[in-house]
N, C-alpha and C positions, 0 to 999 in steps of 0.2 A: 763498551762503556769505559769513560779515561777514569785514570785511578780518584780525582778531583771528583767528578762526579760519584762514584763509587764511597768515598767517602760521606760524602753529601746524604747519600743514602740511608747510610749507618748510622749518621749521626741524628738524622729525622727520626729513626727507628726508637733511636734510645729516648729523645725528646717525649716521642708520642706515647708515653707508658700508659695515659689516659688514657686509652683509647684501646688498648691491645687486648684480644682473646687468649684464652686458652692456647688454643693451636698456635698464638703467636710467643707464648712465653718458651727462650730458649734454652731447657733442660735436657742434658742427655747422660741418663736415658730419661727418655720421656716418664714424670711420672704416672702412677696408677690410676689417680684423681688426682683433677686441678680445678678449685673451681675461683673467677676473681670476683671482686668484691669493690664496693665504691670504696673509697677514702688512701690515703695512702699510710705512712709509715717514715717518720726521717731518722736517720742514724747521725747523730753529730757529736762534738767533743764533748757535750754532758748526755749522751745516752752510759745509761749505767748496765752491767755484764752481768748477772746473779751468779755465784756461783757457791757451791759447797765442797765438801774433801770429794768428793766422787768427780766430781764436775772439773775440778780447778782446772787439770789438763787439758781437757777442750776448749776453756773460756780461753787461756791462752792464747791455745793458736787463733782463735777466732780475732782477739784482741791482737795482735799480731799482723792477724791480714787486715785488719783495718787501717793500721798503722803503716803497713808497709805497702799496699794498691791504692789509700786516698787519703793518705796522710791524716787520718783522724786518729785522736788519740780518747777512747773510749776507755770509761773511770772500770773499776772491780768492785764488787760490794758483795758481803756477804748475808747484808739485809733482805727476806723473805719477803716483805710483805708491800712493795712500790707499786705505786699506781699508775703509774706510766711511764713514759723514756726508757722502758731498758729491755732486754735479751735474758729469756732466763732457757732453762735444760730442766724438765721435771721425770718422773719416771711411772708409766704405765703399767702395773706387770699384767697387763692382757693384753699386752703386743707380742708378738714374735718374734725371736731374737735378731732381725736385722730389719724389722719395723720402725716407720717411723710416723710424725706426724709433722708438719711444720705452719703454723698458723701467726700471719702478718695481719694487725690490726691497727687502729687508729693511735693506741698509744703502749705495745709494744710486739715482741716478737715472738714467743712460743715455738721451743723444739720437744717432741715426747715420742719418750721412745720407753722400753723395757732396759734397756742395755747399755753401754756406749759404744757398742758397733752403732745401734739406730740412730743416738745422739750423731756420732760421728757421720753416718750417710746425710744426716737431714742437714748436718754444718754444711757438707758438696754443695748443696741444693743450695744453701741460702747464700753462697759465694757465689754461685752460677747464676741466681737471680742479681745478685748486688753488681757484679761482672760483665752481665749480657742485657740485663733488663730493667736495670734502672736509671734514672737520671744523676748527674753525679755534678754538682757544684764546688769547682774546684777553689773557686774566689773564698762562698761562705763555707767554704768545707763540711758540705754534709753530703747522704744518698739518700734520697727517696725511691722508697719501694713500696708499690704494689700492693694493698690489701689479699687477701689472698687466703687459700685453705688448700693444703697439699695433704693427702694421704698417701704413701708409699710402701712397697716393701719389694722385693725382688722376685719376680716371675722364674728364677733359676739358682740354684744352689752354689753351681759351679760357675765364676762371670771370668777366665782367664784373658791372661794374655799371653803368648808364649817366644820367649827372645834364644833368639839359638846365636852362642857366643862360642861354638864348637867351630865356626866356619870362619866367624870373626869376631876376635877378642875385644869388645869395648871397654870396659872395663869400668870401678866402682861408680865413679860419678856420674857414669851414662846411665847405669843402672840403678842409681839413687831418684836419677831425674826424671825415668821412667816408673818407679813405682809411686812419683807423686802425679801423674799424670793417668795413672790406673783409681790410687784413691779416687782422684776428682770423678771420675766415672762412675765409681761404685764399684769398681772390679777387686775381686777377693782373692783371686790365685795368680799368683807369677809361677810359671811353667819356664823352668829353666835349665837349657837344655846345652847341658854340661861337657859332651864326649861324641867325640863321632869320627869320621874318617880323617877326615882336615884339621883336628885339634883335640887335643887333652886340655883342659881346663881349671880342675880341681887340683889341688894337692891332697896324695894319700900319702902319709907319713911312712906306710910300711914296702912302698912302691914307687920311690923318688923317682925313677927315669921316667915316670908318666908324666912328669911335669918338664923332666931335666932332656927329653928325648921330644916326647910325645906333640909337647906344645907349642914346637916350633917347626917351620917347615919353610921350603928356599925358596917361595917365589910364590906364586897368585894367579891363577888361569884368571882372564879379565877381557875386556873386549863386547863387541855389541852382536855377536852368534852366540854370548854367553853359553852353553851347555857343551857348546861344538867349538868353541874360541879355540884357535891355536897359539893363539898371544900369549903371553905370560909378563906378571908384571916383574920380575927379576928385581924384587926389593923381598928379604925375611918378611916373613908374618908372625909374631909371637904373642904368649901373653898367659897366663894365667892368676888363680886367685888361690892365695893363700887360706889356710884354716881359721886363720884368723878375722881375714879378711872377709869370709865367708858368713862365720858370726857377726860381726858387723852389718854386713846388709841384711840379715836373718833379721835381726834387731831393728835397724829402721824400719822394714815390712811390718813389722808385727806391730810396730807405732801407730801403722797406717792401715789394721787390720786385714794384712794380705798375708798369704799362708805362701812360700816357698816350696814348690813341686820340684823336685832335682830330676831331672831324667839322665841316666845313666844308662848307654846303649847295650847292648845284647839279646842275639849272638852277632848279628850283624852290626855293620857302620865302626867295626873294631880296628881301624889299620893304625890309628896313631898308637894305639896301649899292643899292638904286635908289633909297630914300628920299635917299641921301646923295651919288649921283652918277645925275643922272635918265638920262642916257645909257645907262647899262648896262642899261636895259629893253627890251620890246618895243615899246610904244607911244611912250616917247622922254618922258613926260608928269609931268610933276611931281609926285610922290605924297609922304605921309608916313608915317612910322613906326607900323604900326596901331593902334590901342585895343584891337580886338577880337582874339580869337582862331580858328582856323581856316586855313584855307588862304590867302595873300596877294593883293596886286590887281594884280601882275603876275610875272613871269617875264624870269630873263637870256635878251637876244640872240645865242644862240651860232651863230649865222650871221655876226655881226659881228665881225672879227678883232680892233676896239680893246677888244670885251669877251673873247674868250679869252686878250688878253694882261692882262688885268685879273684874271684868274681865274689863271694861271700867274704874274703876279706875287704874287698870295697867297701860292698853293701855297708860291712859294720860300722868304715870312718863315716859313712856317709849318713848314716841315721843316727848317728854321734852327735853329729850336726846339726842335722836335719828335723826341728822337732813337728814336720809334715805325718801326718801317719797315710799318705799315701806316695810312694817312690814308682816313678817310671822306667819303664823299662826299655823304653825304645819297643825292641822286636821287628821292625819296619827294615822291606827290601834286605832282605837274606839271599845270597845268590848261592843257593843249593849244588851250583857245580863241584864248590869244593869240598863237601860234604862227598859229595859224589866217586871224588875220582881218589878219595882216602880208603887204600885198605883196612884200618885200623876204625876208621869209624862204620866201614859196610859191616864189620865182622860187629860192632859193639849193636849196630842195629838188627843185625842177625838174632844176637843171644834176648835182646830185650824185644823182641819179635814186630818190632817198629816197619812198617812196610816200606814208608814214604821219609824224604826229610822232610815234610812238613809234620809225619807223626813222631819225628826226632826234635824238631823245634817244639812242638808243644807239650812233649814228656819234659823237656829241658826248661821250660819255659814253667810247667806246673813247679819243678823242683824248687824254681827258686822264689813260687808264689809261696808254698808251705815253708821255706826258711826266712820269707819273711813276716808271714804269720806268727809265724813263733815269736818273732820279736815285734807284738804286736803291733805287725804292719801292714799295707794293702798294698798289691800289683796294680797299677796300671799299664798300659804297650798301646803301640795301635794295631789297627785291627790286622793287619798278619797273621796277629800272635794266633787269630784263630782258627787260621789254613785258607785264609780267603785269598784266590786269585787275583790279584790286581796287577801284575805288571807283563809284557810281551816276554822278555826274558825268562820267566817263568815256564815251565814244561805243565801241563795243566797236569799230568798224572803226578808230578811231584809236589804237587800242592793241596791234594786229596789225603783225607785222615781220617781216624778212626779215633782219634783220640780225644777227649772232651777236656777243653780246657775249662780249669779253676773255677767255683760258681763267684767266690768274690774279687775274682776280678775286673779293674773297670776298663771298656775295651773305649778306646780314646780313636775314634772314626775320622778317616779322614779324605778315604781315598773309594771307590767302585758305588754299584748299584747301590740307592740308599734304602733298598728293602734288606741289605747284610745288616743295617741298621737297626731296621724295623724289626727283623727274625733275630739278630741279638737281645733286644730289647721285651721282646716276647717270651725270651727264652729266659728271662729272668735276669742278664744283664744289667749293669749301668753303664750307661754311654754318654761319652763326652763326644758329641756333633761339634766336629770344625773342620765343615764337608770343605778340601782343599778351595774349588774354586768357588766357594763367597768369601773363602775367610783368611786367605794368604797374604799378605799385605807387600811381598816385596815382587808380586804379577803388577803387569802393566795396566793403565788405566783402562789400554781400551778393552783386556780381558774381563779387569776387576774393577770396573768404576763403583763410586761410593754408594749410589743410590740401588747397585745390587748387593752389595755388602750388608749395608743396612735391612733390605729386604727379607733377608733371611731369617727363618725359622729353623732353628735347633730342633724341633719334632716334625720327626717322618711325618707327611699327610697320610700314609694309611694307615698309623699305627693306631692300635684302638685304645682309649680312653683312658683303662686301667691299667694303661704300661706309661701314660705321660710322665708318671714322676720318675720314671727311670731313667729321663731324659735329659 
């Protein structure tokens, strides 16, 4: 198909609003009920915007996107009671806190929700119909939409997205432009994954070389054997976010009703924060910031009390911060060797009668779930954290444990059999499903094409009914 035709296409599509079903109206996520309706709906430069003190701030932006996708300049009023031409926001309280309603009639527009998170999802929808599904007259400058009756609310608690800026620094604006791109979706959690072998990212005030060390590193493995590349791009990679900084986008998210997840790695994926204080390792040994990518060249000593108070002091700038009440913890790909070949940590597993390091990871892993509890807050990891085998590097005996991790913690699955899922989940668990291959976005198409992506269900097929919401 040439791109002339292709357009041709599109443009018929938008024309024929007359005419279009349900299954044809382009909403994602699809909502819950959609049902259409004769008649249509026009938005022009005397439709009027209802609003009240609760409301003001959505009518804006709403006023706003009109102004700025179709040059219409749509009036404000704070008169109740018009009989036609206008956009009002009312409020339900026997919706759901992220319910909504949204209903297009012959002479105006109706959003209902209980909340302004509802208000706010059902504003997405009615951009995405004005955007995808309407006709738009640029001459007399108005949009016709669609008669219509949407009932919506969210199939799942948890709708993330998760950017890992530890491998590479984007920085504010990329990450401004992506939480407006998660709003329009209806996505509620940015999972932002802060630390890992390749970068320090954060500033901690009480631990400046993690920023001053950590965050930069000489060069770039790159190349198209990616994992196995022996290229290297031989330009610095650097970059991080101040405290300040950090506030700031905390603050646009929470404009856009998304919650901020920080994951901060440990015990494993630690080489840049050992790059930048060599102590905090296993071997004690002066390393640097890697080129390559992959798993790191050592591991925190959490047998050492200077490094868990190293680790609890993080924790503290970071929930400073961070006004999330759930913090990640990484736990993912720990290479147990160097646990292994530590006098100092066999003898500390001796005394605490720890068999395995996998029952050394999740003793370590429980302590820092109850120090965050105490500051009433929630562990999240992925699923590692709970002796599950998933990688060849692994020695199967050393991934066996006795030890029961955390009951509140949430295990963030990502990787093996999706019955560790299901038996998580059973087990009283909450599980956040983002089985790697539907849900990675930077695998190739021919592994991850969209239409498998989308396909996916976040609940096990065997798990039984009374565990769904743990899902």
């Amino acid at each position: 198909m040439t791109i002339k035709s292709l357009f041709l296409l599109c443009f018929l599509t938008v024309l024929n609003i007359t005419n279009i079903t349900s299954q044809e109206i382009h909403i994602t996520p699809r909502p819950q009920k959609l049902i259409i309706k004769s008649g249509a709906f026009k938005i022009n430069n005397e439709t009027q915007i209802v609003f009240n003190e609760s409301s003001k701030k959505i009518v804006k932006d709403l006023q706003n996107y009109f102004s700025k996708e179709f040059n219409i300049t749509t009036k404000l009023t704070e008169y109740q009671n018009l009989k036609n031409n206008f956009l009002a926001f009312q409020i339900d309280e026997s919706f759901t806190d992220e319910a909504y309603d949204l209903t297009i009639s012959d002479n105006n527009i109706i959003i209902c929700a209980n909340t302004k998170r509802g208000w706010f999802y059902g504003l997405q929808t009615l951009k995405q119909i004005c955007s995808f599904n309407a006709y738009y007259s640029k001459y007399e400058k108005y949009i016709e939409v669609k008669n219509l009756k949407i009932e919506d609310k969210p199939s799942f608690k948890w709708r993330a997205f998760m950017l890992d800026e530890a491998r590479y620094f984007k920085g504010m604006e990329q990450v401004k432009m992506l939480l407006d791109e998660m709003a329009y979706l209806k996505m509620n959690v940015f999972h932002w994954h802060l630390v890992d072998d390749q970068g320090w990212r954060i500033e901690i005030k009480k631990y400046p070389k993690l920023t001053e060390i950590g965050s930069k590193r000489k060069s770039t493995q790159i190349g198209p054997l990616q994992w196995e590349s022996p290229i290297q791009s031989a330009e610095p990679h650097e970059g991080f976010y101040t405290q300040e900084q950090i506030k700031e986008i905390i603050n646009y998210a929470a404009d856009r009703h998304i919650t901020i997840v920080p994951e901060i790695e440990m015990p494993g994926h630690s080489t840049a924060a050992i790059a930048s204080y060599s102590w905090l390792g296993t071997s004690k040994k002066e390393i640097e910031v890697p080129i390559k990518f992959g798993v790191g060249k050592d591991v925190y000593d959490v047998t050492n009390p200077r490094v868990y108070q190293f680790l609890t002091d993080v924790l503290d700038e970071v929930m400073a911060l961070f006004p999330s009440k759930v913090i990640h913890i990484g736990g993912d790909e720990v290479k147990y060797n160097h646990w292994k070949a530590s006098t100092s940590v066999l003898k500390y597993m001796t005394e605490k009668k720890l068999k395995t390091p996998a029952d050394l990871q999740v003793y370590f892993t429980n302590s820092i779930s109850k120090y965050l509890q105490s500051k009433g807050r929630r562990m999240m990891g992925w699923n590692e954290i709970m002796g599950h085998n998933l990688h060849h590097y692994q020695d199967k005996k050393d991934t066996e444990t006795s030890q029961k991790l955390a009951k509140e913690t949430i295990i963030h699955f990502w990787k093996g059999d999706v019955n560790l899922a299901t038996t998580a989940a059973s087990n009283g668990y909450e599980i956040v499903n983002s089985l790697h291959s539907y849900t990675y976005l930077d695998y190739k198409y021919k592994n991850l094409p969209l239409s498998k992506a989308y396909s996916f269900n976040p609940i096990p097929k065997g798990l039984d009914k009374n565990y769904h919401s743990k899902i």
